[in-house]
Chimera marker file (.cmm) of the C-alpha trace (Angstrom):
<marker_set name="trace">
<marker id="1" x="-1.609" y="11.648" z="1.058" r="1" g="1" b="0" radius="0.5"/>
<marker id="2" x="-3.805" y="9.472" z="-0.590" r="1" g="1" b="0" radius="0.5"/>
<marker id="3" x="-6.327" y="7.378" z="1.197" r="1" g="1" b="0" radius="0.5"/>
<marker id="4" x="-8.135" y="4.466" z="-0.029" r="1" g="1" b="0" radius="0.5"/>
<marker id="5" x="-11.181" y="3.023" z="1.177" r="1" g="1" b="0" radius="0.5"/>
<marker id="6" x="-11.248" y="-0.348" z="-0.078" r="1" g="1" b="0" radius="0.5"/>
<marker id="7" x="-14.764" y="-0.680" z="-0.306" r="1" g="1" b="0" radius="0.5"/>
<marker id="8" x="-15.062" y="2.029" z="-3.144" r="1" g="1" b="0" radius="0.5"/>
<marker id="9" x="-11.964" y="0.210" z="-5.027" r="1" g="1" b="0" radius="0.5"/>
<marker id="10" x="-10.165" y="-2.632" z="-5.746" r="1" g="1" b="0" radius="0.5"/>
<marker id="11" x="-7.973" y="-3.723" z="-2.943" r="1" g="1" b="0" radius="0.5"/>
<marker id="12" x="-4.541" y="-4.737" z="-4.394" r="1" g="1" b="0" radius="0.5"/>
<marker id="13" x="-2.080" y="-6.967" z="-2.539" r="1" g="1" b="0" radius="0.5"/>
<marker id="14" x="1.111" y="-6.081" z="-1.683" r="1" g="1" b="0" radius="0.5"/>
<marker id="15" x="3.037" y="-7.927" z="-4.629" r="1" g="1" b="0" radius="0.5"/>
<marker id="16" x="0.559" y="-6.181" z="-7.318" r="1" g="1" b="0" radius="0.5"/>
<marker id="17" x="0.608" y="-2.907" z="-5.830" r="1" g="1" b="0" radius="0.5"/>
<marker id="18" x="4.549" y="-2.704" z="-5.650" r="1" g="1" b="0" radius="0.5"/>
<marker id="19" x="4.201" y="-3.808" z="-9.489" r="1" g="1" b="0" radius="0.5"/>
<marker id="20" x="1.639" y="-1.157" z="-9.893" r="1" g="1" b="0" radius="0.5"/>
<marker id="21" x="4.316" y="1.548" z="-8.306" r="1" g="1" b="0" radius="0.5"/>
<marker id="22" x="7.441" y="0.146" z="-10.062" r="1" g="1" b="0" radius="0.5"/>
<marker id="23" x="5.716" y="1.146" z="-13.190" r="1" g="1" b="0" radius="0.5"/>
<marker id="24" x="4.594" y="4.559" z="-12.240" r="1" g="1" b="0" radius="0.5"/>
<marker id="25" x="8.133" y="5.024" z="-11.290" r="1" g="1" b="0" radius="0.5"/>
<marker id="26" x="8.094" y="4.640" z="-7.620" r="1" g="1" b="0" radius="0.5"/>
<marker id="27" x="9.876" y="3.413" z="-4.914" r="1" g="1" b="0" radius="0.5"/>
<marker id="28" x="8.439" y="2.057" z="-1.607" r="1" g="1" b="0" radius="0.5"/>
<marker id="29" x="10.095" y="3.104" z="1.842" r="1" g="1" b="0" radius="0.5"/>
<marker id="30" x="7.699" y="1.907" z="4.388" r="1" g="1" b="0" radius="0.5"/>
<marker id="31" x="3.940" y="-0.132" z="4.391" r="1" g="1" b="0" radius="0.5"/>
<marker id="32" x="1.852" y="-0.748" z="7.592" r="1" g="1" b="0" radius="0.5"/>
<marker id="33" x="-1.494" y="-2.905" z="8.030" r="1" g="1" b="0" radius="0.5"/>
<marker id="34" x="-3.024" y="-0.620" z="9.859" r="1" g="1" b="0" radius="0.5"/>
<marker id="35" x="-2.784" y="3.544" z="10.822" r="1" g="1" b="0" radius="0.5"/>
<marker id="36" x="-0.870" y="2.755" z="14.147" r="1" g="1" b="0" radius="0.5"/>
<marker id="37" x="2.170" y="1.505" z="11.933" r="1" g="1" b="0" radius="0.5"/>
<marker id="38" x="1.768" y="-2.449" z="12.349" r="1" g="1" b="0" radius="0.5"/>
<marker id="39" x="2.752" y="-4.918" z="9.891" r="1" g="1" b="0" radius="0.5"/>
<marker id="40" x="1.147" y="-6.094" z="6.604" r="1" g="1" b="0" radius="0.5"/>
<marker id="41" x="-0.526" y="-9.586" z="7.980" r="1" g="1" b="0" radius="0.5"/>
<marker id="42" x="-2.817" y="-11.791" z="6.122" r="1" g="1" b="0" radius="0.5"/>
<marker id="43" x="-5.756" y="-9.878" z="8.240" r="1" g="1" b="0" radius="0.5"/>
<marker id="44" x="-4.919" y="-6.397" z="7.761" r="1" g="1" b="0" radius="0.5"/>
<marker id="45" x="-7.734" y="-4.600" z="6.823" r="1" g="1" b="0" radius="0.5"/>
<marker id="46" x="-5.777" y="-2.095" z="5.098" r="1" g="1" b="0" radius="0.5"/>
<marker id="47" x="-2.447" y="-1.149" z="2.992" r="1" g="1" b="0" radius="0.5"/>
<marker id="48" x="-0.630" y="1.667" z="4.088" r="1" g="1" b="0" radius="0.5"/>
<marker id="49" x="2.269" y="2.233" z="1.671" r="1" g="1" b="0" radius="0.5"/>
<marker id="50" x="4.829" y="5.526" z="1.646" r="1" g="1" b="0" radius="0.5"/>
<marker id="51" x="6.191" y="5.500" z="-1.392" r="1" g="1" b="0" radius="0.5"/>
<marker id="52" x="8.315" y="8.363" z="-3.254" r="1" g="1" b="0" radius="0.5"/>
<marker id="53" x="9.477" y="9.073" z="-6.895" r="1" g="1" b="0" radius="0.5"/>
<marker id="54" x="12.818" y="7.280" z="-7.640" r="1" g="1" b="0" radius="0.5"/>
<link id1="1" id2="2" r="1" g="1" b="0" radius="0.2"/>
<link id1="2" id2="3" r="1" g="1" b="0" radius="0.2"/>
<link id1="3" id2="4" r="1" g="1" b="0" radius="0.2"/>
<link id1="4" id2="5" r="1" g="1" b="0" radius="0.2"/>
<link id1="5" id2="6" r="1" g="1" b="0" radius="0.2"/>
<link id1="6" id2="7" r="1" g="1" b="0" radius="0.2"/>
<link id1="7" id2="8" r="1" g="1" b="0" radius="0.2"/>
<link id1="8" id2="9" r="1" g="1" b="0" radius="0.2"/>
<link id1="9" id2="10" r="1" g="1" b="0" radius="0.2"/>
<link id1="10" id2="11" r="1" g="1" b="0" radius="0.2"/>
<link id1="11" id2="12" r="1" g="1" b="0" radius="0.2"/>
<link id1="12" id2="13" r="1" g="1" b="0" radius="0.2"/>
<link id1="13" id2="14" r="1" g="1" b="0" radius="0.2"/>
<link id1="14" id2="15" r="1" g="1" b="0" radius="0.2"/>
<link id1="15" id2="16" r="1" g="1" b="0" radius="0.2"/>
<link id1="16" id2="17" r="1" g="1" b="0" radius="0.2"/>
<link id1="17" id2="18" r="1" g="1" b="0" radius="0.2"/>
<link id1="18" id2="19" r="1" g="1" b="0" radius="0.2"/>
<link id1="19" id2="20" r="1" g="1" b="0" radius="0.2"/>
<link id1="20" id2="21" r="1" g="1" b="0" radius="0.2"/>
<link id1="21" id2="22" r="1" g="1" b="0" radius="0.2"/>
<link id1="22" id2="23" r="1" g="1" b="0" radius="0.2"/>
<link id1="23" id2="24" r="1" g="1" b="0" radius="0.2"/>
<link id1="24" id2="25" r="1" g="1" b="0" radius="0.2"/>
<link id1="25" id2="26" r="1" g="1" b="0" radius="0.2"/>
<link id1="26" id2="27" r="1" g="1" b="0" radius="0.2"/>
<link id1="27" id2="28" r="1" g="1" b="0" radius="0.2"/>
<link id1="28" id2="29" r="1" g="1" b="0" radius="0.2"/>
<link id1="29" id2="30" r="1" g="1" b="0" radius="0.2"/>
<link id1="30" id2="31" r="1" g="1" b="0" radius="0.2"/>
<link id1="31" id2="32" r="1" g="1" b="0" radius="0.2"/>
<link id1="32" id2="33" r="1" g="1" b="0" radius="0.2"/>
<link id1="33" id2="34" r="1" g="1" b="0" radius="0.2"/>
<link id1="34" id2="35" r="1" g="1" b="0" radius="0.2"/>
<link id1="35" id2="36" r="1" g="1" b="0" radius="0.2"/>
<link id1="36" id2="37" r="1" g="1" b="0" radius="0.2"/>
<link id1="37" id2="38" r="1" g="1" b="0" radius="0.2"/>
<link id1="38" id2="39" r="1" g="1" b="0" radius="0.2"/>
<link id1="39" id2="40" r="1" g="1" b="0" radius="0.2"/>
<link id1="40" id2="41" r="1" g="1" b="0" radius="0.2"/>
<link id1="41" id2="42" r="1" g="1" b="0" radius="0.2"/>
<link id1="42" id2="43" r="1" g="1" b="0" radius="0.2"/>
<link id1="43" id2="44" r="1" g="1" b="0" radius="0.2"/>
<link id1="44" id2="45" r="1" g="1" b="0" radius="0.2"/>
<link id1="45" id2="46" r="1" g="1" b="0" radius="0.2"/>
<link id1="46" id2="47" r="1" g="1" b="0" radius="0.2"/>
<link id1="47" id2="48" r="1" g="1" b="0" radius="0.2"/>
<link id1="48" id2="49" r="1" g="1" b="0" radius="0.2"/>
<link id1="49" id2="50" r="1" g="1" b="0" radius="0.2"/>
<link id1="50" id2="51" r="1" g="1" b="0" radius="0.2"/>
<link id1="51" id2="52" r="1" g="1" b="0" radius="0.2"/>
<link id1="52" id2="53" r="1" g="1" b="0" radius="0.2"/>
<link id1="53" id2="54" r="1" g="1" b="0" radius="0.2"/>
</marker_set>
């Protein structure tokens, strides 16, 4: 697991960072806008993706 503050980084938007795993050869099964599993909203603070190797 991989976690991402997005204060130390760039904070990519859903659309960029499914671009981003596409080309690393991933595949995304599940992404939640915060740690309690709730969706991706225009507020969400944070990304969670799970993604695996395809």
């Amino acid at each position: 697991m991989l976690r991402v503050d997005r204060t130390s980084l760039r904070f990519l938007d859903v659309a960029t960072l499914d671009a981003f795993l596409v080309g690393a050869g991933f595949e995304t099964e599940a992404r939640y806008g915060d740690w309690h599993r709730g969706p991706v909203t225009d507020t969400s603070r944070e990304i969670i993706t799970i993604a695996r190797r395809k």
